[in-house]
PAZAPA-4460 file (N, C-alpha, C; in steps of 0.05 Angstrom, whole numbers, plus 32768, in hexadecimal, padded with zeros to 4 digits):
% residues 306
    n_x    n_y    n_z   ca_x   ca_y   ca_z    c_x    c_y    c_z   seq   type   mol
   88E3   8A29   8923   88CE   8A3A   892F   88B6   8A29   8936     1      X     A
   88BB   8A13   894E   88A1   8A10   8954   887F   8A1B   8959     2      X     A
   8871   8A1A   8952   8855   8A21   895E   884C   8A1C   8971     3      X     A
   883D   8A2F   897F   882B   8A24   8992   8816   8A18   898D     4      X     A
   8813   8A0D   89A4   87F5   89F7   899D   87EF   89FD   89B8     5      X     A
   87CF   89FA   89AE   87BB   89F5   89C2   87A8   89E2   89B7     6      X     A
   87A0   89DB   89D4   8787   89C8   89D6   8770   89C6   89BE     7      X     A
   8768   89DB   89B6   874C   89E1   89A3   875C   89D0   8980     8      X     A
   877C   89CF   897F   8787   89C8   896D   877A   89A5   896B     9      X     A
   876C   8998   8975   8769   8979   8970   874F   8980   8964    10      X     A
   8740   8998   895E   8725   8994   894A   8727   89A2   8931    11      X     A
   8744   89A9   892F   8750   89B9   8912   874B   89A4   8900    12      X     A
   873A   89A4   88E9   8730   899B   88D7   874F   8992   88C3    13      X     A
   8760   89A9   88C0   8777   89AB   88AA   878E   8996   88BA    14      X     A
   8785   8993   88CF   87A4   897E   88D7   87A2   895E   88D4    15      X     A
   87B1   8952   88E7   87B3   8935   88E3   8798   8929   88D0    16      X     A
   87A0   891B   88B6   8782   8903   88B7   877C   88E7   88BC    17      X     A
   878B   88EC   88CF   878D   88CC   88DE   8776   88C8   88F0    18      X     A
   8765   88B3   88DF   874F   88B2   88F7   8736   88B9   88F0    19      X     A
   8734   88D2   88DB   8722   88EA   88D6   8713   88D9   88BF    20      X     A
   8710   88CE   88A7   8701   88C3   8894   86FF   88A7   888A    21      X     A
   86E5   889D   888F   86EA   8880   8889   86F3   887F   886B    22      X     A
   8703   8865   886B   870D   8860   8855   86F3   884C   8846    23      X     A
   86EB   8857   882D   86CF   884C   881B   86DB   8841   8805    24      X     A
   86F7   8840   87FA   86FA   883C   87E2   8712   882C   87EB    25      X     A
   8713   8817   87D4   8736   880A   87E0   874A   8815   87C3    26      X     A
   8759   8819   87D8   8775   8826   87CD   8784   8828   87B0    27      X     A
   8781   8834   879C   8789   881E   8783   87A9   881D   878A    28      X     A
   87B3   87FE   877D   87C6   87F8   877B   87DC   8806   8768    29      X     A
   87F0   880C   876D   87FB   881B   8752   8805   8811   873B    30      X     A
   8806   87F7   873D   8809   87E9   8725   87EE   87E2   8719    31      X     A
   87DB   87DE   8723   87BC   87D8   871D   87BD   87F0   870F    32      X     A
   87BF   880F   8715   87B8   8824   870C   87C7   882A   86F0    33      X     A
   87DE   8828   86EA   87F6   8825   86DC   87E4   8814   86C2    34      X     A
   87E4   8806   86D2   87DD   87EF   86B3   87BB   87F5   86AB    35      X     A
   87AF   87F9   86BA   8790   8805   86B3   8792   881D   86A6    36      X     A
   879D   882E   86AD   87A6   8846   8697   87BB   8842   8682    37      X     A
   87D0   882B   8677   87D2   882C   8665   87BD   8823   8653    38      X     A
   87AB   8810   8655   8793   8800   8643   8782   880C   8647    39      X     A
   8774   8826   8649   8760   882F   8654   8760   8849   8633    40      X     A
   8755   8849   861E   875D   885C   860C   8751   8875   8616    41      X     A
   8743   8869   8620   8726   8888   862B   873D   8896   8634    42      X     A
   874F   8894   8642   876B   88AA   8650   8778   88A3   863B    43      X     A
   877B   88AD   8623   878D   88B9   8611   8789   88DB   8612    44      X     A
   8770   88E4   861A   876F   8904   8614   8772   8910   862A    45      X     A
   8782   88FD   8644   878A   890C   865B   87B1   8907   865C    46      X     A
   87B2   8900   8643   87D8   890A   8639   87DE   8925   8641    47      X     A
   87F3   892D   8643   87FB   8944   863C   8807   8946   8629    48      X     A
   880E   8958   8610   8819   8958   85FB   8837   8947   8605    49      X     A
   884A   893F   85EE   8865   8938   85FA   886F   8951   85EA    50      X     A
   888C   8965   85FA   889A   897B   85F5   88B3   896C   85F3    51      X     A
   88C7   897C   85D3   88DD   8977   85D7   88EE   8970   85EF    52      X     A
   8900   895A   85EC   8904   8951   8606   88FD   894D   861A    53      X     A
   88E0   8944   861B   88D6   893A   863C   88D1   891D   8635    54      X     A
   88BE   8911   8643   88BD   88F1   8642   8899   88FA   863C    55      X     A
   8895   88E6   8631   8877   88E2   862E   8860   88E9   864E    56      X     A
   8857   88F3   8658   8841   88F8   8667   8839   88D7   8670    57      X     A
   8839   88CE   8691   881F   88C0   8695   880E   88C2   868E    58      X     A
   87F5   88B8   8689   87D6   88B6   8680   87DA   88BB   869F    59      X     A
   87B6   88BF   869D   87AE   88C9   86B6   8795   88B5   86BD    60      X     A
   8790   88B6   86D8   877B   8898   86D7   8765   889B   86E6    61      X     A
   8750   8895   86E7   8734   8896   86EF   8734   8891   8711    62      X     A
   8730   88A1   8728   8724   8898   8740   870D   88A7   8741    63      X     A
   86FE   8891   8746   86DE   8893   8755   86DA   889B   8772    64      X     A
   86DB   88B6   877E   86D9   88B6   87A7   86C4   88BF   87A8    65      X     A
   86B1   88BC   87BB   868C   88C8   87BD   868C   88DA   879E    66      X     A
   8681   88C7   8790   8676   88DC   8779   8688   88EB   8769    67      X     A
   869D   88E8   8770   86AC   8903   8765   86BB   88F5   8754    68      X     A
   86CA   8900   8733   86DF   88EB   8723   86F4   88FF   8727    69      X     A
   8706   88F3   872A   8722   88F9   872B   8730   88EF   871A    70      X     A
   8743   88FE   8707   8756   88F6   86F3   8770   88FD   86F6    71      X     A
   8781   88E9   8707   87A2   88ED   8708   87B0   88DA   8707    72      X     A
   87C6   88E1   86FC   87E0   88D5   86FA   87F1   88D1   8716    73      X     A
   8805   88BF   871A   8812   88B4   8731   8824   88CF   8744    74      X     A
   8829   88DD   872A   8844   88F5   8732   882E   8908   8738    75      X     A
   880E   8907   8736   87FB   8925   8744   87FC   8917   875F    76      X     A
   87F3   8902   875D   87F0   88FA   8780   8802   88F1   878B    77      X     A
   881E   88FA   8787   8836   88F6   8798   883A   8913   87A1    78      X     A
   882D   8927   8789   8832   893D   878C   8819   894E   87AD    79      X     A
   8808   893F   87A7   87F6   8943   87BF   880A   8933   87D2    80      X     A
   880C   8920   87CD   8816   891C   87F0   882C   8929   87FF    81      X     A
   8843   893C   87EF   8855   8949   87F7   8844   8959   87FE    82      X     A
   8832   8964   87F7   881F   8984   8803   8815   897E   8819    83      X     A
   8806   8965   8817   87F7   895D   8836   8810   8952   8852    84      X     A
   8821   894B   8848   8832   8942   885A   8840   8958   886B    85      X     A
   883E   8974   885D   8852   898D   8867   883A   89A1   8863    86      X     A
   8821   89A3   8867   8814   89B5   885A   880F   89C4   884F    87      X     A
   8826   89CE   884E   882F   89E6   8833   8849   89E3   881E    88      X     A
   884B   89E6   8810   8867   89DF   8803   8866   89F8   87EB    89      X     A
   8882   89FE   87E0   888C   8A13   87DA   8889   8A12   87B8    90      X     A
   887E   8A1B   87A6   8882   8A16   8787   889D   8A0C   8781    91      X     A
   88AF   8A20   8783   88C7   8A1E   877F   88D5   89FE   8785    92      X     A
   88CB   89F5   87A2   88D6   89E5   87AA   88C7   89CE   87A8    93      X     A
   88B7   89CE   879E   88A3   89B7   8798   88B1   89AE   8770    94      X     A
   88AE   89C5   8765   88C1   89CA   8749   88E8   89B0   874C    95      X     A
   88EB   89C0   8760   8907   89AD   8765   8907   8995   8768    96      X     A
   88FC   8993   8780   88F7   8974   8795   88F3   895E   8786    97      X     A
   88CB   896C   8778   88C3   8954   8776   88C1   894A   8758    98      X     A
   88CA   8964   874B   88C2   8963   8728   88E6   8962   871E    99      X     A
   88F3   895F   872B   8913   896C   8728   891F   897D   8720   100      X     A
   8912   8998   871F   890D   89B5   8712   8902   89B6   86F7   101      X     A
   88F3   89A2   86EB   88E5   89A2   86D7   88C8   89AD   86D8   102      X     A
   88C7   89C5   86D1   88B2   89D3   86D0   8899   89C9   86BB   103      X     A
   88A9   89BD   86A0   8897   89B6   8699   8882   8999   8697   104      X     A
   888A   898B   86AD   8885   8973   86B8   8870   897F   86D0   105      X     A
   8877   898D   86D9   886D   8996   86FA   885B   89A7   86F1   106      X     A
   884F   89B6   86DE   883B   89CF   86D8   881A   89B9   86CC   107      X     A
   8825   89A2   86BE   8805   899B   86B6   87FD   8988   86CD   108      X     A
   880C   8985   86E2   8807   8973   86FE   8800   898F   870F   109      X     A
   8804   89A4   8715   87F8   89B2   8726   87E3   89C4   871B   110      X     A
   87DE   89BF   86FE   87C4   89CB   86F2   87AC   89B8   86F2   111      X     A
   87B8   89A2   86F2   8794   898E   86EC   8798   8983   870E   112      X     A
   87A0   8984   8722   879E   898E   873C   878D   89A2   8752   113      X     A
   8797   89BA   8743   8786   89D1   8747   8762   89D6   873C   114      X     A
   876C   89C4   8725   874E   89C4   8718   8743   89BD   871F   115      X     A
   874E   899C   872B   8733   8980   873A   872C   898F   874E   116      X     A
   8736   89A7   875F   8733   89B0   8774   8741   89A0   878D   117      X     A
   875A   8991   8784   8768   8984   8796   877F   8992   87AB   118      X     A
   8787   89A4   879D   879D   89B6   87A3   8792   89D3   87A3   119      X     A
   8797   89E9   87B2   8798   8A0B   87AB   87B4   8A14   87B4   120      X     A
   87B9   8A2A   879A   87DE   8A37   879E   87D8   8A48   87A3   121      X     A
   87D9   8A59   87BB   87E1   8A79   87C6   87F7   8A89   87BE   122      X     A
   87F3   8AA4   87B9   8811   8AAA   87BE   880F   8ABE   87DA   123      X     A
   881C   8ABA   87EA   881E   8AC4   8802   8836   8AD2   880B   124      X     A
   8828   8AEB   8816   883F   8B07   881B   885B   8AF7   8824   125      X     A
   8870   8B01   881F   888F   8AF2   8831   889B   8B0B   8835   126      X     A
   88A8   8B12   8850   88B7   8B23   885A   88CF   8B2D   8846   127      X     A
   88D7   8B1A   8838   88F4   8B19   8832   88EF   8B1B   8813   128      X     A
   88E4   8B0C   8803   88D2   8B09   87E4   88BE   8B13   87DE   129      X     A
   88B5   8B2A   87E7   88A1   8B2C   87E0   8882   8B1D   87E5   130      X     A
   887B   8B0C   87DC   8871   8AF3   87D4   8876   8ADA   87CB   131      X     A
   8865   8AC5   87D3   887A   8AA2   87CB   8859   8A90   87C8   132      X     A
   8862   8A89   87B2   8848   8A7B   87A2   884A   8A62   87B7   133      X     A
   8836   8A50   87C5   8833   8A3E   87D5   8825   8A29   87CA   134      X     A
   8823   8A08   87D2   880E   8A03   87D1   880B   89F3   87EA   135      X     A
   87E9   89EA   87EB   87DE   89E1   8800   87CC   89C2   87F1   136      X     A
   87C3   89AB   87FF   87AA   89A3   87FB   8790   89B0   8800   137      X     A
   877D   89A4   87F4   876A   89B8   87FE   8757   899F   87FE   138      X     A
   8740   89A0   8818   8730   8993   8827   872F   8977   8816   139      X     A
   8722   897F   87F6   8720   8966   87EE   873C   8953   87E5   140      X     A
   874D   8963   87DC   8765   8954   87DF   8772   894B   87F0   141      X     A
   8769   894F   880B   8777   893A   8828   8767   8927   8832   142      X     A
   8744   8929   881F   8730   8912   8821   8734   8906   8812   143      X     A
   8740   88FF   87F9   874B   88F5   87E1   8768   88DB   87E7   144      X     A
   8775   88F0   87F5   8788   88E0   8803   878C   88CE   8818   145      X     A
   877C   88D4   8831   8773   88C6   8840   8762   88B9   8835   146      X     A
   8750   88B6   882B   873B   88A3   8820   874C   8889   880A   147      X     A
   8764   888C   8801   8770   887C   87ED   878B   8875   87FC   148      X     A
   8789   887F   880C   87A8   8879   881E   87BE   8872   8813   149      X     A
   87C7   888C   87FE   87DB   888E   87EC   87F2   889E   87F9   150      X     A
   87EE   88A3   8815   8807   88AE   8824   880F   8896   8834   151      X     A
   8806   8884   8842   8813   886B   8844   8808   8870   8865   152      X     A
   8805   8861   8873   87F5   8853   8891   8809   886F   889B   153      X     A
   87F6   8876   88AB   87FF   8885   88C8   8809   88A3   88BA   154      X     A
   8811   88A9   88AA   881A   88C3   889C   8804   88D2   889C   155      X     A
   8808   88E4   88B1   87F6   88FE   88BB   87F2   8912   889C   156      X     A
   87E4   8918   889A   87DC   8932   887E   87CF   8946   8888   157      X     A
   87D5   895B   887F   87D2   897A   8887   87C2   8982   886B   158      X     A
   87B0   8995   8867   879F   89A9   885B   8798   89C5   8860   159      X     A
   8798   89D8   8845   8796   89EA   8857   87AE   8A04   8861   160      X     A
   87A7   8A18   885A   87C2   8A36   885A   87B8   8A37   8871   161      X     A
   87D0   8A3D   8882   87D2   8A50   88AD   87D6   8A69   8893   162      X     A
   87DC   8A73   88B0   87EB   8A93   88AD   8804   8A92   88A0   163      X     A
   8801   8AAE   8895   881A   8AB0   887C   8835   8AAF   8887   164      X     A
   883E   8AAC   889B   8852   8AAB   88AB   8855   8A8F   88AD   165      X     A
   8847   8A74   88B7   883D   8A61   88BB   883D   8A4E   88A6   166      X     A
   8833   8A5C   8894   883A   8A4C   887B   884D   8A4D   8865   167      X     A
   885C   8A65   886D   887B   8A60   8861   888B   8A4D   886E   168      X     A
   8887   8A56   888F   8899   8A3D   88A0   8897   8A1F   889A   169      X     A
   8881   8A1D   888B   8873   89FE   8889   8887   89F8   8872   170      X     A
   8880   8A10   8862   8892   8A0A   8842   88B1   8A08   8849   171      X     A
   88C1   8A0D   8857   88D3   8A10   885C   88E0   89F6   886E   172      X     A
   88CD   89EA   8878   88CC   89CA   8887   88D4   89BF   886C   173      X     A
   88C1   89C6   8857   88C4   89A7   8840   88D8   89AC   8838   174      X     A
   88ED   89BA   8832   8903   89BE   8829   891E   89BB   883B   175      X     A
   891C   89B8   885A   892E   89B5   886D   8924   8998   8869   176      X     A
   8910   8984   886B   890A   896C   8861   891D   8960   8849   177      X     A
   8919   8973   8835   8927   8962   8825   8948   895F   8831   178      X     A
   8951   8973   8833   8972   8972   8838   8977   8958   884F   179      X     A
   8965   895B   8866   8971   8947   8875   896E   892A   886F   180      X     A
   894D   8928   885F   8948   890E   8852   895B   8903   8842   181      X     A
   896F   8911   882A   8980   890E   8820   8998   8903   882D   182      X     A
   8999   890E   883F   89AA   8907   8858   89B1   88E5   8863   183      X     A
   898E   88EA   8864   8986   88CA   8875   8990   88B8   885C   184      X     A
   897D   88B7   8848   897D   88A1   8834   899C   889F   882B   185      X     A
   89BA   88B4   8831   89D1   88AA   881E   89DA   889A   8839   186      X     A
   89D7   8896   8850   89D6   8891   8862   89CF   8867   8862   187      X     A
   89B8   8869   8854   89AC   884D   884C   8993   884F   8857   188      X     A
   8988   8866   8867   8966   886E   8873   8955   8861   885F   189      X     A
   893D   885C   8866   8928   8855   8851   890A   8852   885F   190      X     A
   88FA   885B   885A   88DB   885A   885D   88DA   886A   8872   191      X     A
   88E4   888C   886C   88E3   88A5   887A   88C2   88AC   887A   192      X     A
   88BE   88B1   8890   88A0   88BD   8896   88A7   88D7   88A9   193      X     A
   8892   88EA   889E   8898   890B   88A9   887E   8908   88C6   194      X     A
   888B   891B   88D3   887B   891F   88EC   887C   8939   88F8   195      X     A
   8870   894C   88EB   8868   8968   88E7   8868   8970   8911   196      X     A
   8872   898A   891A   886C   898F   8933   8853   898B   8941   197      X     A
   8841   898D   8929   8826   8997   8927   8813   8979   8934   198      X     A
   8820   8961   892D   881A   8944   8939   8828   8944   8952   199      X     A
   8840   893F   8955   884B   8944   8969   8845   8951   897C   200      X     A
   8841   8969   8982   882E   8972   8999   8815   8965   8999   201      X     A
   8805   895E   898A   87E6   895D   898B   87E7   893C   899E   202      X     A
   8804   892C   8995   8808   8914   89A8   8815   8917   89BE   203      X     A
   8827   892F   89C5   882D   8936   89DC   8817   8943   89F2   204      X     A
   8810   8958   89EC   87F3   8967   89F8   87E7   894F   8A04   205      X     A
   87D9   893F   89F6   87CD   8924   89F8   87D0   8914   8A12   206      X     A
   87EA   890F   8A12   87F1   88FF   8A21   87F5   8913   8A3B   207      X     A
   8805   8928   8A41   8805   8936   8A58   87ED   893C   8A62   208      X     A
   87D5   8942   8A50   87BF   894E   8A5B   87B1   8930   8A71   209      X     A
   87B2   891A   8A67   87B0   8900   8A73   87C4   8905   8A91   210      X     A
   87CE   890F   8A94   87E2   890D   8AAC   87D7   8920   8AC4   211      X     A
   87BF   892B   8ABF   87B1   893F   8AD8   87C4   8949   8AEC   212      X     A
   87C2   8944   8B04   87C9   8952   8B12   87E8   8948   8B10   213      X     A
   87F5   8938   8B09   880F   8927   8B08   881C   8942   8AF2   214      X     A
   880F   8950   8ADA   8812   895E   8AC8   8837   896C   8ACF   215      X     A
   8839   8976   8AE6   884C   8989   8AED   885D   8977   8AF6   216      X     A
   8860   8955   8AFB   8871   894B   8B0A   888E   8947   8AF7   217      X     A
   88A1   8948   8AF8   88B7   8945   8AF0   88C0   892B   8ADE   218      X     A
   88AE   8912   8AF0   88B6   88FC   8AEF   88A0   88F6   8AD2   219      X     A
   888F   88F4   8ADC   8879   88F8   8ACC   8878   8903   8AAE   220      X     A
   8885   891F   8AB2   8886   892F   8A90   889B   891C   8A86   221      X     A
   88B4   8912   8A93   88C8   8908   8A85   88C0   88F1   8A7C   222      X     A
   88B5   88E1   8A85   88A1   88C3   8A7B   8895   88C9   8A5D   223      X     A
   8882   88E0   8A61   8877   88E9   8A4A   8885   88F8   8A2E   224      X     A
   88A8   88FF   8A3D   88B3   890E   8A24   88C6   88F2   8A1A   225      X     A
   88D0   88EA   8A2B   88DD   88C8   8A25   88C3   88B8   8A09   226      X     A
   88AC   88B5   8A20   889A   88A7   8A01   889B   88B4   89E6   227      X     A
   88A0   88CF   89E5   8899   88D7   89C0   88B7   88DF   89C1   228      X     A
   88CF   88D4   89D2   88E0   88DE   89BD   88F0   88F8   89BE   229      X     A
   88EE   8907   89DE   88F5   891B   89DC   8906   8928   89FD   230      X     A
   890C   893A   8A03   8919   893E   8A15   890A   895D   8A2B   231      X     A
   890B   895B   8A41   8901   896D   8A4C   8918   8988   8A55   232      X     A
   8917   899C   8A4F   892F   89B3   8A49   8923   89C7   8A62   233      X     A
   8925   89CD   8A6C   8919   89E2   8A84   88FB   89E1   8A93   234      X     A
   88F9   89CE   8A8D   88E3   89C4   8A98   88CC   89C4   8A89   235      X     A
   88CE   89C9   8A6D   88BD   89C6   8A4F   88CD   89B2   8A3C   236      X     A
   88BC   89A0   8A2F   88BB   898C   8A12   88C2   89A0   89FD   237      X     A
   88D7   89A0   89F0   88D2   89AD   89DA   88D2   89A4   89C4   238      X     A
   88BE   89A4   89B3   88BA   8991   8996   88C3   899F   8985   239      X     A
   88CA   898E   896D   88E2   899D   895A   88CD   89A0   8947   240      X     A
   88DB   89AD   892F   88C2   89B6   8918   88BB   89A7   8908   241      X     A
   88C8   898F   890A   88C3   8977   88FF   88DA   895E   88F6   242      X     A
   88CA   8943   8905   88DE   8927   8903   88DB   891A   88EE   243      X     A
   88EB   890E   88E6   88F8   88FD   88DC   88F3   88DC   88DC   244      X     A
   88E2   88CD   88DA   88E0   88B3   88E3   88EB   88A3   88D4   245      X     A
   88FD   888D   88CE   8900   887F   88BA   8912   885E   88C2   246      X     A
   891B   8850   88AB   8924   8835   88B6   8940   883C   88B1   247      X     A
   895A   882C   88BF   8969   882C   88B8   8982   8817   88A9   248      X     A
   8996   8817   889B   899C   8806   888F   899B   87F2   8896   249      X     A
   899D   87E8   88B5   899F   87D4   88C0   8982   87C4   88CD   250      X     A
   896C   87D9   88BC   8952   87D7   88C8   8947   87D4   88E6   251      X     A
   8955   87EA   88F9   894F   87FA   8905   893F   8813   88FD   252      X     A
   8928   881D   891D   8917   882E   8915   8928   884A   8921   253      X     A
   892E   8862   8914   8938   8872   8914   892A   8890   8919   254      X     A
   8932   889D   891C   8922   88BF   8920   8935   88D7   891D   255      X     A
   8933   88E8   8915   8945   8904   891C   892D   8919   891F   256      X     A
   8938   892F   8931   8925   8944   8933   8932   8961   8927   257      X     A
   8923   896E   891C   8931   897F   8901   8924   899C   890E   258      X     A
   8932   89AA   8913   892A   89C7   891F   8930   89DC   890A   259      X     A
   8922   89F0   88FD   8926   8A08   88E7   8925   8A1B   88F8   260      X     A
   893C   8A27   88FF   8947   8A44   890E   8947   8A57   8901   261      X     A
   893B   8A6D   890B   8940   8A84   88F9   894A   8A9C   8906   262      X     A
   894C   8AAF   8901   895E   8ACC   8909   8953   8ADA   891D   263      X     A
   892F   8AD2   8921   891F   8AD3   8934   8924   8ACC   8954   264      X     A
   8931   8AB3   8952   893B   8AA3   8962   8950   8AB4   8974   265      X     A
   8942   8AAE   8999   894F   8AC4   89AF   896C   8AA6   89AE   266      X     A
   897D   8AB6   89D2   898B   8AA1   89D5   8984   8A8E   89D8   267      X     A
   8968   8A89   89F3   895E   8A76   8A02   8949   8A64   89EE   268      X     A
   8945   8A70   89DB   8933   8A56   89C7   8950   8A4F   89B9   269      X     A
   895D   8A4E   89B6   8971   8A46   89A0   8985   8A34   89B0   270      X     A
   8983   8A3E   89CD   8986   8A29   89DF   897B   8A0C   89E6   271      X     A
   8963   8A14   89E8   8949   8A03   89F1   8956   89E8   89D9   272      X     A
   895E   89F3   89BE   8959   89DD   89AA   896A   89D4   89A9   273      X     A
   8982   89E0   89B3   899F   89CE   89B1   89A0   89B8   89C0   274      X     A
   8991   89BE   89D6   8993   89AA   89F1   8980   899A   89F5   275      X     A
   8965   899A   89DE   8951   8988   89D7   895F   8975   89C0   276      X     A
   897D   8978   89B9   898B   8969   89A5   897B   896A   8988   277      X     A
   896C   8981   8987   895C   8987   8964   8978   8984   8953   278      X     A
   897C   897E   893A   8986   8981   8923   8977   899D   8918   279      X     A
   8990   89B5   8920   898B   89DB   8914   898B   89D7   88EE   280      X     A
   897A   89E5   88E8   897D   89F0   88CE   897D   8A0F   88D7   281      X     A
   8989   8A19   88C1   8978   8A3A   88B8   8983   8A3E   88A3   282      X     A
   8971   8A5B   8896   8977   8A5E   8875   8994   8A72   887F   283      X     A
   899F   8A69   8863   89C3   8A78   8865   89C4   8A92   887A   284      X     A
   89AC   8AA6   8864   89AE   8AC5   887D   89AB   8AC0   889D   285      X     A
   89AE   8AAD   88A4   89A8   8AAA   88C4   89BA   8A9E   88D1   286      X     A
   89C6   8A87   88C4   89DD   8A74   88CF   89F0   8A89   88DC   287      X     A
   89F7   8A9A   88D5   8A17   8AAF   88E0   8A05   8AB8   88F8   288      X     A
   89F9   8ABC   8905   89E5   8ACA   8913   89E0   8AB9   8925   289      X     A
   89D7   8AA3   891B   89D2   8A8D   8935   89E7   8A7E   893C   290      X     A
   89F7   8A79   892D   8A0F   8A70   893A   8A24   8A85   8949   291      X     A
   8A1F   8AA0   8950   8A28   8AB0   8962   8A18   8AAF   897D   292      X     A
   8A05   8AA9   8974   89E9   8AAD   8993   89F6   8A8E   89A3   293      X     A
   8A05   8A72   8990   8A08   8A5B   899F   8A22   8A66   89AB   294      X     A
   8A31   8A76   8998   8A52   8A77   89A5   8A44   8A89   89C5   295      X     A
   8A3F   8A9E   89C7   8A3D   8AA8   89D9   8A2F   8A99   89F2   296      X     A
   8A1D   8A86   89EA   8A11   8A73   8A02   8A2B   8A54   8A0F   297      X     A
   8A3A   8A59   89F6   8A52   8A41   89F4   8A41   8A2C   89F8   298      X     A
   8A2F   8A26   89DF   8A21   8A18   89D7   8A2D   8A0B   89BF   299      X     A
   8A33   89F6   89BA   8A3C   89E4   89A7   8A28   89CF   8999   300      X     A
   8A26   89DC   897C   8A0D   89CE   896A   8A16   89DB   894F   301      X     A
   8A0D   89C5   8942   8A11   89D1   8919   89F7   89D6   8918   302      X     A
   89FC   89F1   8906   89E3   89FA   88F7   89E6   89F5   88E0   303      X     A
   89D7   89E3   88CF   89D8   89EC   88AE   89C6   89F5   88A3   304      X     A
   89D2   89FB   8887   89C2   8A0A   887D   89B2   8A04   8864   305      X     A
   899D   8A0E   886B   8987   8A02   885A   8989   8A09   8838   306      X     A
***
């Protein structure tokens, strides 16, 4: 379910932070940090108790950004950068992913988070659930990140709840992410970088708007869908909901484009994506459904399921 974009989208405060904050502080190293928090006793009283059967807690470690002290461990600010990278991500699936369904590993990392005021969790209406507990970065936590450049050069970060519709779709990216990432890496993939729709247009727009009166020429849009990577389908670019960037075993630079279909989905968009060569997801209740809308177009594409 791509979005629309418009123009006014390049002064959205919550999107890309590439570009947006000088960097004031240099980066701590993670071994510098590692070893400064084990010799550091002053972080003994930022332990977490140890519980039958878990492993002892990281210590947690001192950053200084304008004024402000920050106290975290390696697994909180990995946990921010999955949020900023997809701008919303799912409890549940944040629980799986990134903690390996260990709840009690994953609850004192999204509590002294919420506290610093790095992170806020919503729970937001869902058609189908009721409600679905979310989380987001929040302003200071994507100045935190960008300022320490703990997402790694060029990795766009998002902040910030859309619409409740909007931001399940987002949550629903990070989890079609994992499956195909899984994918890549048994594959031999390595040093995957995400590239949200939301960049993608904002560098497509970009470049066509540069093309003035040429804008409508054939020759022209195709030049511009060739540069990022993409194919022209009826005389529109269509960007997928989100790529894939990564190396490959043979250290080649690689890409896939990952489309999340849903039951929403007419013939002619479900078209559009087959023949833009997207890689279809959708959740199980939809797969029987869309793969009748391809039989009837005698459209040939796998959908899986998320």
């Amino acid at each position: 379910m791509s979005r629309g974009y418009q123009p006014e989208e390049h002064l959205d405060p919550r999107v890309s932070s590439e570009g947006r904050e000088p960097n004031t502080t240099t980066p701590p190293k993670t071994d510098q940090v590692r070893e400064q928090a084990t010799n550091d006793a002053s972080q003994s009283s930022d332990r977490e108790p140890e519980r039958q059967g878990t492993r002892t807690a990281e210590p947690r470690t001192v950053h200084e950004l304008r004024g402000r002290t920050y106290r975290l461990r390696s697994s909180e600010i990995a946990t921010m950068v999955e949020l900023g990278k997809f701008r919303v991500v799912a409890k549940e699936d944040l629980s799986k992913f990134a903690y390996g369904s260990n709840a009690d590993r994953m609850r004192p990392d999204v509590e002294n988070l919420v506290r610093q005021g790095l992170v806020e969790m919503k729970s937001i209406p869902h058609e189908e659930t009721g409600s679905r507990q979310l989380f987001s970065l929040t302003k200071r936590g994507h100045r935190f990140l960008t300022q320490t450049q703990n997402a790694g050069k060029g990795q766009a970060l998002y902040h910030g709840f859309t619409k409740p519709r909007e931001a399940h779709h987002d949550a629903d990216l990070y989890r079609l992410y994992q499956k195909a990432a899984a994918k890549i890496e048994g594959q031999g993939g390595r040093n995957l970088r995400v590239v949200l729709d939301y960049e993608l247009k904002k560098r497509l727009y970009h470049d066509l708007a540069k093309l003035g009166d040429d804008r409508d020429s054939a020759d022209s849009k195709g030049a511009i869908a060739d540069k990022h990577g993409l194919q022209i389908v009826r005389g529109k670019i269509p960007v997928p909901d989100v790529r894939i960037e990564y190396e490959t075993q043979d250290g080649e630079r690689a890409r896939v484009d990952l489309e999340l279909a849903t039951g929403h989905y007419r013939g002619r968009n479900l078209a559009e994506k087959v023949r833009a060569g997207f890689a279809l997801y959708a959740h199980a209740d939809d797969v029987s459904k869309l793969r009748r809308i391809l039989d009837q177009r005698e459209l040939t594409a796998e959908i899986l399921s998320l």
